[in-house]
C-alpha positions in Angstrom: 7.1 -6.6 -16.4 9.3 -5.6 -13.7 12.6 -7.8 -13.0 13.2 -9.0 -9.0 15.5 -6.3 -7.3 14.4 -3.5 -9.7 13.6 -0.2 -7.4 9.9 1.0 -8.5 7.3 4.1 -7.0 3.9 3.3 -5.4 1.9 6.5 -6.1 -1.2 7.4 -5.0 -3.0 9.5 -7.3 -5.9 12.1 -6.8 -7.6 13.6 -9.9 -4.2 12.9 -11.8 -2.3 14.5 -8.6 0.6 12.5 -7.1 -0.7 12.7 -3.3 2.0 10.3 -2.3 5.0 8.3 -3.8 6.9 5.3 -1.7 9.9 3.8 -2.8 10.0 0.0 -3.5 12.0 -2.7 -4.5 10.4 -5.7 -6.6 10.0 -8.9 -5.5 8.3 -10.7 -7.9 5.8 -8.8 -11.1 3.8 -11.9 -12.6 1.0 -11.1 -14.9 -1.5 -12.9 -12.0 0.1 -11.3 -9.2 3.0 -8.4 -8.0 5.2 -8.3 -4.9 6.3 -5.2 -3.7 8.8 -4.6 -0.4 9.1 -1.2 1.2 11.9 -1.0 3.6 11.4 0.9 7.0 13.0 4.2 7.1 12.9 4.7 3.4 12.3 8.3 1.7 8.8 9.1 0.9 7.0 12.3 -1.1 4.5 13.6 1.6 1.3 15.5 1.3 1.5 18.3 3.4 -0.3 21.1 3.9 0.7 25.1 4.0 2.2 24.4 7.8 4.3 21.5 6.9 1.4 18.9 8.4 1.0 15.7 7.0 -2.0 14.8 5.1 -4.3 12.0 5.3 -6.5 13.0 2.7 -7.0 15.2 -0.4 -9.2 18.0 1.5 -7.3 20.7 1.2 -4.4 22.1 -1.2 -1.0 19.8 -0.4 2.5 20.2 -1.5 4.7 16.7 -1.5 7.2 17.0 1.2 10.2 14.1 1.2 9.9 12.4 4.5 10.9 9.2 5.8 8.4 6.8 6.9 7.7 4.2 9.5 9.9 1.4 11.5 8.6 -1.2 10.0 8.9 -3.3 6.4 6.5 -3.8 4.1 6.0 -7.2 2.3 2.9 -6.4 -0.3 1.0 -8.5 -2.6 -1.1 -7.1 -4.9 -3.5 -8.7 -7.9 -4.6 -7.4 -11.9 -8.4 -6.2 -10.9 -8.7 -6.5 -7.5 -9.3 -3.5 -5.2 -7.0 -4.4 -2.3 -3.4 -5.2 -1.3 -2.0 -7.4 1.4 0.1 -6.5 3.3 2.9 -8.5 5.6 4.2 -6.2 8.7 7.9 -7.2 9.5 10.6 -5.6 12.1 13.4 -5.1 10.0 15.7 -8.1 10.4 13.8 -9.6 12.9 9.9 -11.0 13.6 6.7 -10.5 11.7 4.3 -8.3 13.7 0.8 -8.9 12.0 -1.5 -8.8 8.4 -2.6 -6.0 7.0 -5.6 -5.4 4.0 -5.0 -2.3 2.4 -8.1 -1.3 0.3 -7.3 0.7 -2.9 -8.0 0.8 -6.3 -6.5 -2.1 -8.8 -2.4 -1.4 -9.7 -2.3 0.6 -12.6 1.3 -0.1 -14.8 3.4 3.1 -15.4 6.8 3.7 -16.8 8.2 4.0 -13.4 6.2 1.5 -11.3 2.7 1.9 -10.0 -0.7 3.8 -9.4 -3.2 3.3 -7.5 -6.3 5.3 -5.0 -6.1 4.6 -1.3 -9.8 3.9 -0.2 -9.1 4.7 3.6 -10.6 1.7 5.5 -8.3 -1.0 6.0 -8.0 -4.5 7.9 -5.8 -5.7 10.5 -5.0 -9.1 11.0 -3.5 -11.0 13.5 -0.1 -12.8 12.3 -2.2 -16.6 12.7 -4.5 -14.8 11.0 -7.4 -16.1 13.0 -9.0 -12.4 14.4 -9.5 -9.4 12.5 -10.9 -5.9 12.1 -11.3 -3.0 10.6 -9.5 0.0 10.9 -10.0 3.8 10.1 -13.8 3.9 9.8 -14.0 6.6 11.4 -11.4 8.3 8.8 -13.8 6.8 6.0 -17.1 8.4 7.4 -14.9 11.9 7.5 -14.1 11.2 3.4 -17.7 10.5 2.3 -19.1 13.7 4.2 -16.2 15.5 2.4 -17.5 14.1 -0.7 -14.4 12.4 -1.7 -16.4 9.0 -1.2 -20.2 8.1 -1.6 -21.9 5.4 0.4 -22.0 3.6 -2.6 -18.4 3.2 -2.7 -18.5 2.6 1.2 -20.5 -0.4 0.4 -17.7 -1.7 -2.2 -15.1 -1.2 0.1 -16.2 -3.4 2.7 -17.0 -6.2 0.5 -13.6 -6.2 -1.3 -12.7 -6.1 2.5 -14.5 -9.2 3.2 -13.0 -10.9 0.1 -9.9 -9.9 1.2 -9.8 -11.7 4.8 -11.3 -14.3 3.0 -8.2 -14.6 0.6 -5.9 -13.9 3.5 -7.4 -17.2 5.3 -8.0 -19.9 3.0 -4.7 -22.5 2.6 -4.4 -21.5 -0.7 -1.5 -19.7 -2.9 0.2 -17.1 -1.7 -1.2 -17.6 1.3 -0.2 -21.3 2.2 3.5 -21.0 2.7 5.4 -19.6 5.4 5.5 -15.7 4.4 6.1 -15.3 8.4 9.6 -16.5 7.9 10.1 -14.1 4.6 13.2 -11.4 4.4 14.6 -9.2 2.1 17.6 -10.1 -0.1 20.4 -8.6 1.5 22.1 -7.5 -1.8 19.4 -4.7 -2.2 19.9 -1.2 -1.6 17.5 1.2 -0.1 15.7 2.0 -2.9 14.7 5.7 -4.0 12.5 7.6 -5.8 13.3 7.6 -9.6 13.0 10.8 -11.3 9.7 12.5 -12.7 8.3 10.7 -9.8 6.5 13.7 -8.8 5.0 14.6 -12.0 1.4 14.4 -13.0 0.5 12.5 -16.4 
């Protein structure tokens, strides 16, 4: 298990691929459930393709490009055998801006962090959590007629979906305390890729 503070990589993985690695620090690893922060501004591997343009999915040959992402940070909880993270939107240093579902396979342990497979359709959630929707179905309907996706697996997605706002809404751990009010530690440094982060297994 990872220790509180340690600096890990989220990768997401295609056929054994690293399409994408984020740097993040650890917030809590427990064998029911992990907590993940990824600063705003931090240094990413990109997909991109021959041109130098980023990647949303796996449809065409990609190199990984280092690339620093988004203005936002990233509070994410994440459970053994479930097929979705949740995710807490924060301005750095200042106000929480909204819930986020992010659908993906389970967290799979490596010597360096985590793997996992983005499943494209997500949820947004208001910060009361009392409206949502989802988002990127039209980016999902795109993967399936690419064949990186069946309807099957369209079906499973929305019901771990479903599950998910259902977790996100009931008064009931993690859920039940004030996550709104969460920030970083202050003593941790911007974390960065460890090494081999790149390689495939």
């Amino acid at each position: 298990m990872w220790e509180p503070g340690d600096a890990i990589a989220i990768r997401e993985r295609w056929n054994g691929a690293v399409f994408e690695a984020r740097p993040a620090v650890v917030v809590q690893d427990l064998p029911s459930q992990t907590t993940l922060f990824v600063p705003a501004g931090v240094v990413c591997g990109m997909p991109v393709d021959d041109e130098g343009r980023q990647l949303r999915e796996p449809d065409r040959p990609w190199r990984l490009e280092l690339r620093a992402r988004g203005t936002l940070d990233i509070l994410s909880f994440a459970w053994p055998d479930v097929s979705y993270a949740v995710l807490l939107l924060l301005e750095p240093g200042g106000p929480a801006h909204g819930w986020y579902v992010n659908l993906q396979a389970p967290l799979r342990r490596t010597s360096i962090g985590f793997d996992t497979v983005d499943h494209v359709l997500d949820v947004v959630m208001s910060l009361d959590r009392s409206t949502w929707t989802w988002k990127d179905e039209d980016e999902l309907a795109e993967a399936v007629a690419l064949g990186l996706f069946t309807e099957a697996d369209v079906a499973s997605f929305r019901s771990w979906g479903e599950r998910a706002v259902e977790h996100l809404t009931r008064p009931s751990p993690p859920f039940d305390g004030p996550w709104e009010d969460w920030r970083p530690d202050p003593s941790w440094s911007m974390p960065e890729l460890p090494a081999g982060w790149d390689l495939s297994d």
